[in-house]
LUMFIGU-432721 format. One line per field, with one value per residue: residue in three letters; x, z, y of N, C-alpha, C, CB in turn. Coordinates in Angstrom, 2 decimals. Glycine has a CB too. Example, Ala and Ser with C-alpha at 12.3 -4.5 7.8 and 13.67 -1.06 7.14 Angstrom:
2
residuo = [ALA|SER]
n_xx = [13.19|12.85]
n_zz = [7.80|7.08]
n_yy = [-5.69|-2.25]
ca_xx = [12.30|13.67]
ca_zz = [7.80|7.14]
ca_yy = [-4.50|-1.06]
c_xx = [13.20|12.90]
c_zz = [7.80|7.87]
c_yy = [-3.30|0.03]
cb_xx = [11.31|14.08]
cb_zz = [9.05|5.72]
cb_yy = [-4.47|-0.60]
This chain:
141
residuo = [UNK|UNK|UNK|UNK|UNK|UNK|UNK|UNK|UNK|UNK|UNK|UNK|UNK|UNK|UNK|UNK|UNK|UNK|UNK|UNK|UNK|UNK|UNK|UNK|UNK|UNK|UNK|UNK|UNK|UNK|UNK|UNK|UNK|UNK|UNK|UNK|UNK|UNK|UNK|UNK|UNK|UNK|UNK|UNK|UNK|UNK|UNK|UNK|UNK|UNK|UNK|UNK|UNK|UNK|UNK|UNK|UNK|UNK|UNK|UNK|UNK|UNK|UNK|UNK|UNK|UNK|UNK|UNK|UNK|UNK|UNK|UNK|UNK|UNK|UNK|UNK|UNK|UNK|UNK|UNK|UNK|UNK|UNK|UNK|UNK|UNK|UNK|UNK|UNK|UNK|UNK|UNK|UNK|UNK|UNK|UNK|UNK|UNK|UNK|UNK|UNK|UNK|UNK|UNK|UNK|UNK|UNK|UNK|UNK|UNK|UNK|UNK|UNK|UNK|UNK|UNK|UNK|UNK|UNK|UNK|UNK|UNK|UNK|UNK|UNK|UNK|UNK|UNK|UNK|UNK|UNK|UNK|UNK|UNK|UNK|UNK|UNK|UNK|UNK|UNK|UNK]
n_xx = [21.61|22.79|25.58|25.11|22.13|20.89|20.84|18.32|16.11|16.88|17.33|14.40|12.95|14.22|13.17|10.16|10.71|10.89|8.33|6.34|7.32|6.59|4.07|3.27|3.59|2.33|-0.13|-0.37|0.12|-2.21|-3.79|-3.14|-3.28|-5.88|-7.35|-7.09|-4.29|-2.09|1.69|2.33|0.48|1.42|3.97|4.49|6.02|4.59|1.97|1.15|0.50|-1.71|-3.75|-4.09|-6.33|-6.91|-6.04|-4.24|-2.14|-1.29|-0.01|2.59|3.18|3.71|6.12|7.70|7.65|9.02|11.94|12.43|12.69|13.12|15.96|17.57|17.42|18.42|21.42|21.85|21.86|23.92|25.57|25.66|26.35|28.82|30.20|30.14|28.18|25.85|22.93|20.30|18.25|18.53|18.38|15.36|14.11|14.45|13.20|10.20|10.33|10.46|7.76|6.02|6.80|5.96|2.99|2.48|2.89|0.96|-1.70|-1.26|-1.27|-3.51|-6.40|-5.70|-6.44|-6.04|-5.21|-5.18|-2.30|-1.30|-0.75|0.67|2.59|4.15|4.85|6.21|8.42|9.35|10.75|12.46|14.16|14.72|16.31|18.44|18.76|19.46|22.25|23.78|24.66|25.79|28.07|29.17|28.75]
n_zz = [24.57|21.34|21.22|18.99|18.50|19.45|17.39|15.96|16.37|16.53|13.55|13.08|14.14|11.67|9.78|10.07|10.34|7.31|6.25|6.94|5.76|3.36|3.38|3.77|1.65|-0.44|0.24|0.35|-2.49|-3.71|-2.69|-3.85|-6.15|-7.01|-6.22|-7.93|-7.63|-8.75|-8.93|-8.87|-6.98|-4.79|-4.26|-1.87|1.28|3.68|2.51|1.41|3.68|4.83|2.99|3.06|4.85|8.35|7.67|5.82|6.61|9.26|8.93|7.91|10.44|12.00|11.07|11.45|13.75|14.36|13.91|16.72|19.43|18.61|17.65|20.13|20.79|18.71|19.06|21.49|21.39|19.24|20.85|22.92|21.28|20.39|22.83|23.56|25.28|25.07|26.21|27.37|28.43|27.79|25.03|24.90|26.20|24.42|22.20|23.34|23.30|20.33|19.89|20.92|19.51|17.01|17.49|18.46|15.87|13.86|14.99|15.15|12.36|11.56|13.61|14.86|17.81|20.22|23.26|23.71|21.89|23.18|25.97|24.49|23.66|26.17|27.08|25.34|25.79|28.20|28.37|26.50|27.93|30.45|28.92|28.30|30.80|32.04|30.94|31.11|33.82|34.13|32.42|33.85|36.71]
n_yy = [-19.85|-18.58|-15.54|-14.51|-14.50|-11.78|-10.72|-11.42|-10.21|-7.41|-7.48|-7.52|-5.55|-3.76|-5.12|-4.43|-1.84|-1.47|-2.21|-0.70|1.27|0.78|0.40|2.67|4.13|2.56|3.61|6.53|6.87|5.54|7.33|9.67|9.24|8.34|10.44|12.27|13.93|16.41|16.20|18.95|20.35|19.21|20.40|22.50|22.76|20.29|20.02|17.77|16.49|17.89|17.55|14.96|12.93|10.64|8.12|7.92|9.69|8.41|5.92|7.30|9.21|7.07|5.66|8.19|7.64|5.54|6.07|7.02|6.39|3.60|3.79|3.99|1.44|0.20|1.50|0.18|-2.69|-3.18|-2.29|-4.25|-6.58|-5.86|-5.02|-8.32|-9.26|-9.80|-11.96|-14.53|-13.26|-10.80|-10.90|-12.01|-9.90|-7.86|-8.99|-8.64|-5.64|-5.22|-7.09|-5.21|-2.92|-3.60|-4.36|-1.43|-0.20|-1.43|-0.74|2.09|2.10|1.55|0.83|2.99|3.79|5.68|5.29|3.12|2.42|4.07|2.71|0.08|1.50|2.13|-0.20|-1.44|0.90|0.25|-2.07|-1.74|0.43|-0.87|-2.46|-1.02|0.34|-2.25|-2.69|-0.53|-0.84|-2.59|-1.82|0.26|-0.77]
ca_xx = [21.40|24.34|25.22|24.26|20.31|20.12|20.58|17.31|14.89|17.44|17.08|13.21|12.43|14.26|11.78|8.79|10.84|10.76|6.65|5.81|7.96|6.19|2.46|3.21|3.88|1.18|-1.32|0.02|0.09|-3.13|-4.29|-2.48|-3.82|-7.15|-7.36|-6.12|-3.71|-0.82|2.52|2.58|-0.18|2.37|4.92|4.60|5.82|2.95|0.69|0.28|-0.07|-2.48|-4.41|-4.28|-6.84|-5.46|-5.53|-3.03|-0.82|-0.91|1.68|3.59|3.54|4.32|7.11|8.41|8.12|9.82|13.54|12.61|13.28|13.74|17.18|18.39|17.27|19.95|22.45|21.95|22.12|25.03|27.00|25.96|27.06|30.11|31.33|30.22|27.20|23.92|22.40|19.25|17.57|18.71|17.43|14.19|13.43|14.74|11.91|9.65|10.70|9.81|6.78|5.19|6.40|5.15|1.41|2.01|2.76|-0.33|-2.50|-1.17|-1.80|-4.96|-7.70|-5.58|-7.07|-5.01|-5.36|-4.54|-1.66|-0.31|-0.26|1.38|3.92|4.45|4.92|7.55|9.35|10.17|11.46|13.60|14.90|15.45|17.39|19.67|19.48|20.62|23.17|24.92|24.90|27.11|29.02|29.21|28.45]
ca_zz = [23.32|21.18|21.58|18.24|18.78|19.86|15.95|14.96|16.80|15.94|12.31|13.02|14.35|10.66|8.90|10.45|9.37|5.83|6.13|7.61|5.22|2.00|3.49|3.45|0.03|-1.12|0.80|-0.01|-3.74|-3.92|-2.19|-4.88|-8.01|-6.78|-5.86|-9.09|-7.26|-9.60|-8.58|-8.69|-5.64|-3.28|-3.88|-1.07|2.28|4.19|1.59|1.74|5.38|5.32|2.32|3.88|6.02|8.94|7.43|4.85|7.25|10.33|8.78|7.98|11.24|12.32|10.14|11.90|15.49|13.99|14.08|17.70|20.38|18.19|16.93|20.89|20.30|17.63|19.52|22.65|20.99|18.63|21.62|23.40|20.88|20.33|24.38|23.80|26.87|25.03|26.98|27.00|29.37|26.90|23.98|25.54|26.21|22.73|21.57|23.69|22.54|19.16|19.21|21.27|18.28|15.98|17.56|18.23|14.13|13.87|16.17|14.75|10.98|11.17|13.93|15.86|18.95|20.84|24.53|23.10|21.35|24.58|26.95|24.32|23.75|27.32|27.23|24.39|26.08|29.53|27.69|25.98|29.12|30.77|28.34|28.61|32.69|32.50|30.02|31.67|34.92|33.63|31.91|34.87|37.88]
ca_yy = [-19.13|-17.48|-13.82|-13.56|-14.33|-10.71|-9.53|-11.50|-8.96|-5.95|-7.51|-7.80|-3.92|-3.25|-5.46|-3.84|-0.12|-1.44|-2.85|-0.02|2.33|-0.08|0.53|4.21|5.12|2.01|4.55|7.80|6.60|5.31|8.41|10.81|9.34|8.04|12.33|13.23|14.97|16.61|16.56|20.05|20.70|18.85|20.98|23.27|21.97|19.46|20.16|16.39|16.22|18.72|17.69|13.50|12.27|10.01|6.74|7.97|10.57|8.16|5.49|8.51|9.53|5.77|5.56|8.48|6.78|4.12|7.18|7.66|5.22|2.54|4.22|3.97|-0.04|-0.24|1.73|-0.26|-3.81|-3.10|-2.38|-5.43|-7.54|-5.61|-5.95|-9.58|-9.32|-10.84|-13.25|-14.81|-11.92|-9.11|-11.33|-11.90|-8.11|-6.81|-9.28|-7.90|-4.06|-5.84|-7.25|-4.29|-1.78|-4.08|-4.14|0.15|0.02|-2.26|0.38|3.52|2.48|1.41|1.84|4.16|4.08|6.04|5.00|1.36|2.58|4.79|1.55|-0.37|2.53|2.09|-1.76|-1.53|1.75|-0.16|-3.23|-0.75|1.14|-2.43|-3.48|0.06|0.45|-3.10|-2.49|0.90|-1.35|-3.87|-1.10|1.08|-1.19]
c_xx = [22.71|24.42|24.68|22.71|20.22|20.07|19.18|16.22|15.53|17.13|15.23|12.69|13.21|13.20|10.64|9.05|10.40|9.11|6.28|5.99|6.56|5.05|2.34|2.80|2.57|-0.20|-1.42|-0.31|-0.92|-4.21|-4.42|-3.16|-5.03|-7.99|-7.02|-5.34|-2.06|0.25|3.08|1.51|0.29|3.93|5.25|4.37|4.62|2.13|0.37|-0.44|-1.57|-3.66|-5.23|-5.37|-5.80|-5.19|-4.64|-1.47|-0.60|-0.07|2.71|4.25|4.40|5.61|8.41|8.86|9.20|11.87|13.22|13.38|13.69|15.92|18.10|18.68|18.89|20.94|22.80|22.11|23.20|26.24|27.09|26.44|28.59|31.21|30.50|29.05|25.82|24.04|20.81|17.91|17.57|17.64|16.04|13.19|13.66|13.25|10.41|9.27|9.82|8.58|5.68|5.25|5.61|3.19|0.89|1.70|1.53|-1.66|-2.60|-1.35|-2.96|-6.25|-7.13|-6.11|-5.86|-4.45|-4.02|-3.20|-0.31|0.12|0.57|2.54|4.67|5.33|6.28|8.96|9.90|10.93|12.37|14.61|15.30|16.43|18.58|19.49|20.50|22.15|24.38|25.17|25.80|28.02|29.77|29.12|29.64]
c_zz = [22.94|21.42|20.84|17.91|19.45|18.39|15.56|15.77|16.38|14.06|11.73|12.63|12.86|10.02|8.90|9.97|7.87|5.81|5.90|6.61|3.57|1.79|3.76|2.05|-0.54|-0.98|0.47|-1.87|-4.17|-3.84|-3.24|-5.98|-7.97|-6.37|-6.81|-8.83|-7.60|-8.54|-7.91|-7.25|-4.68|-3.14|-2.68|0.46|3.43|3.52|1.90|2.74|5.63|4.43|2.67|4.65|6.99|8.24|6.39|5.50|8.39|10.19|8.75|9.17|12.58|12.04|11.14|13.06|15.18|14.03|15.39|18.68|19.98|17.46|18.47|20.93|19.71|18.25|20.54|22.34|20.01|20.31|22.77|22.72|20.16|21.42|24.55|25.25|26.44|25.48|26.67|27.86|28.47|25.39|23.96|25.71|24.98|21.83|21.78|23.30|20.93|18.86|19.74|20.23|16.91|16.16|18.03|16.52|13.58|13.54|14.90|13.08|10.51|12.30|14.68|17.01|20.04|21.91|24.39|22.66|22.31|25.03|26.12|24.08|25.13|26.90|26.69|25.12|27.07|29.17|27.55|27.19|30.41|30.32|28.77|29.93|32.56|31.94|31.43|32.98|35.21|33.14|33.04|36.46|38.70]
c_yy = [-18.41|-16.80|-13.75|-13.80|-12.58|-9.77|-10.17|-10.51|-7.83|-5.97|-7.34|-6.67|-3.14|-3.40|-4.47|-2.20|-0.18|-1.74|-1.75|1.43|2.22|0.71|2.10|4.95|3.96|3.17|5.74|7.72|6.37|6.43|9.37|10.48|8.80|9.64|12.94|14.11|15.38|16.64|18.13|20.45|20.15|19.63|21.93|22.45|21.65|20.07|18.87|16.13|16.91|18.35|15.74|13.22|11.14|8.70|6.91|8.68|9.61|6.99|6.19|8.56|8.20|5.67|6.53|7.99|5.73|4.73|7.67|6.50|4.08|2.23|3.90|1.75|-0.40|0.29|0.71|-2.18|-3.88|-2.87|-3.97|-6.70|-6.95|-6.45|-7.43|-10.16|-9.63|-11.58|-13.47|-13.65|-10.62|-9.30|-11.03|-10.38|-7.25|-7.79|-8.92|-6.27|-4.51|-5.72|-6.38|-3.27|-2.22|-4.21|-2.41|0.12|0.31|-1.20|1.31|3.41|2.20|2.01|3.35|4.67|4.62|5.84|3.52|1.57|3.26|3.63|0.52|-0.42|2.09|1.17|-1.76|-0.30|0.93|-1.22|-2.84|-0.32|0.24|-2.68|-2.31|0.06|-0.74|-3.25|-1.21|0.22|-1.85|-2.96|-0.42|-0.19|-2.08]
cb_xx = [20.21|24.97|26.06|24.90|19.54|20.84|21.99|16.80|14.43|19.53|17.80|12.72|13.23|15.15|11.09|8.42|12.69|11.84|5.73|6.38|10.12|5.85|1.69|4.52|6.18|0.85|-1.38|1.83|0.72|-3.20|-3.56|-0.81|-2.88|-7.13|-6.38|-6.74|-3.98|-0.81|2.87|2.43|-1.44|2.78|5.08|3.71|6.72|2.31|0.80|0.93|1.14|-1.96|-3.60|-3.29|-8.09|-5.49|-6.59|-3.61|-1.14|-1.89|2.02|2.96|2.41|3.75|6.51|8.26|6.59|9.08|13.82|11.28|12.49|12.53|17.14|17.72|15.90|20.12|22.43|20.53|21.06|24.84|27.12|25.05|26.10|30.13|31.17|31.88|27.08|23.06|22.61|19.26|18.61|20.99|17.45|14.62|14.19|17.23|11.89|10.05|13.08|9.93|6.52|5.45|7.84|5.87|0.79|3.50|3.13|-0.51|-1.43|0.40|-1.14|-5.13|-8.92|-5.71|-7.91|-5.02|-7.28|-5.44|-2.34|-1.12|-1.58|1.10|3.41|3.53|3.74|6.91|8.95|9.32|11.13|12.88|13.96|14.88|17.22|19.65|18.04|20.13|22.20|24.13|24.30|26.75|28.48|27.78|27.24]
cb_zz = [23.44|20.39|21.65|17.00|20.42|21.28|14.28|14.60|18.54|16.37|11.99|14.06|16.26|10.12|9.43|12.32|9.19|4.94|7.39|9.06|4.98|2.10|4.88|3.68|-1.15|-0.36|2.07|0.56|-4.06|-3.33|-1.13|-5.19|-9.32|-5.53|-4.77|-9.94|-6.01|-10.56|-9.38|-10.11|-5.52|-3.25|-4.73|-1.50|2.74|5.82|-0.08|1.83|6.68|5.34|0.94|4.83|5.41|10.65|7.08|3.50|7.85|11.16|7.76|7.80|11.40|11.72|8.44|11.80|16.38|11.80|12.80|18.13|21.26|17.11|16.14|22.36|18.90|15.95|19.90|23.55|20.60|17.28|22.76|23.92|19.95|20.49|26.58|24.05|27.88|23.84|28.70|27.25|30.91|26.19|23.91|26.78|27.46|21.50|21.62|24.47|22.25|19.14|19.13|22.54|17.70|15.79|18.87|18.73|13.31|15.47|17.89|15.28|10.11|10.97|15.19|15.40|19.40|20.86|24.96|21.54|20.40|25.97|27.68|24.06|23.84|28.35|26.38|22.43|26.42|30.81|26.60|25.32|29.66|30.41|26.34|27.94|34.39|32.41|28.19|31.93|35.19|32.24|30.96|34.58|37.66]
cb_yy = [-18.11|-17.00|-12.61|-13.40|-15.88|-9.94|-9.61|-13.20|-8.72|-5.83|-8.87|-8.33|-3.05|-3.51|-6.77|-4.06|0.53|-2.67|-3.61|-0.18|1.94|-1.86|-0.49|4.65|4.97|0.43|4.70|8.07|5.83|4.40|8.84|10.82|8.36|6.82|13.02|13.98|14.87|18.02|16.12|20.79|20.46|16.94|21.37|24.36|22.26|19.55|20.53|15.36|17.10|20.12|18.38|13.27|11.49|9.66|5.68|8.96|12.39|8.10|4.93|9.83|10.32|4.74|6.26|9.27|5.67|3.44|8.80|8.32|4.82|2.36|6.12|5.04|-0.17|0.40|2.94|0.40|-4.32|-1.65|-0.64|-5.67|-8.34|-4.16|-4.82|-9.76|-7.67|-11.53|-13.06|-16.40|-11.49|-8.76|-12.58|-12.41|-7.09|-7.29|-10.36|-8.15|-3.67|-6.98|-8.54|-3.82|-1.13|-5.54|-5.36|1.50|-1.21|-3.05|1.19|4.26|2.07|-0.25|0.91|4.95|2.73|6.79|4.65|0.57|3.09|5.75|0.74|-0.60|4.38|1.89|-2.79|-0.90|3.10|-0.59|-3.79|0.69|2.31|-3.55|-4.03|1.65|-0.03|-4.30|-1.66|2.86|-1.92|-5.21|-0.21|2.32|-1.90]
């Protein structure tokens, strides 16, 4: 596989930022004017949040997961295809990282079962911290 097969999952975990970003504001929007709810009664900070049930605040709160660990993702695969060290092992586990945030996303914007949503957190974090141990190894080792 080339090095650069490790940008189509780094290009992927964007996609799923933008889905994920889309099915926010579709929900939030639908929310707001199906609530007749003026512009002016969201002015005061988390008024929304507070005024939301979850199936409208818990993409939100998706959205934000999506600026946590997934941001070390992008750090940690930009530098492997900088120093030239994707392989098919790094690939492999950044797709992994992938398609576990893509079935947390899933989880967390709809039934939200939280349990379900922990263990797949998991699933996707060790992928992640695979791919960086093995990374700083090779850097360091």
């Amino acid at each position: 596989m080339p090095q650069s097969s490790i940008y189509a999952p780094f290009f992927a975990m964007m996609a799923l930022t933008f889905a994920v970003w889309v099915y926010m504001y579709v929900r939030r929007i639908r929310f707001i004017t199906g609530n007749n709810i003026s512009p002016r009664e969201l002015e005061k900070p988390g008024e929304l949040a507070r005024l939301s049930p979850p199936a409208i605040s818990n993409p939100s709160d998706n959205l934000k997961n999506l600026f946590e660990l997934p941001v070390l993702f992008y750090a940690v695969v930009l530098y492997l295809g900088a120093t030239g060290q994707a392989d098919d092992t790094y690939t492999a586990a950044a797709w992994v990282f992938v398609s576990f945030r893509t079935l947390h996303s899933i989880v967390h914007c709809t039934v939200n079962i939280v349990i379900v949503r922990f263990y797949i957190y998991i699933a996707s974090s060790l992928a992640l911290w695979f791919i960086i141990g093995r990374a700083a190894l090779g850097a360091f080792g």
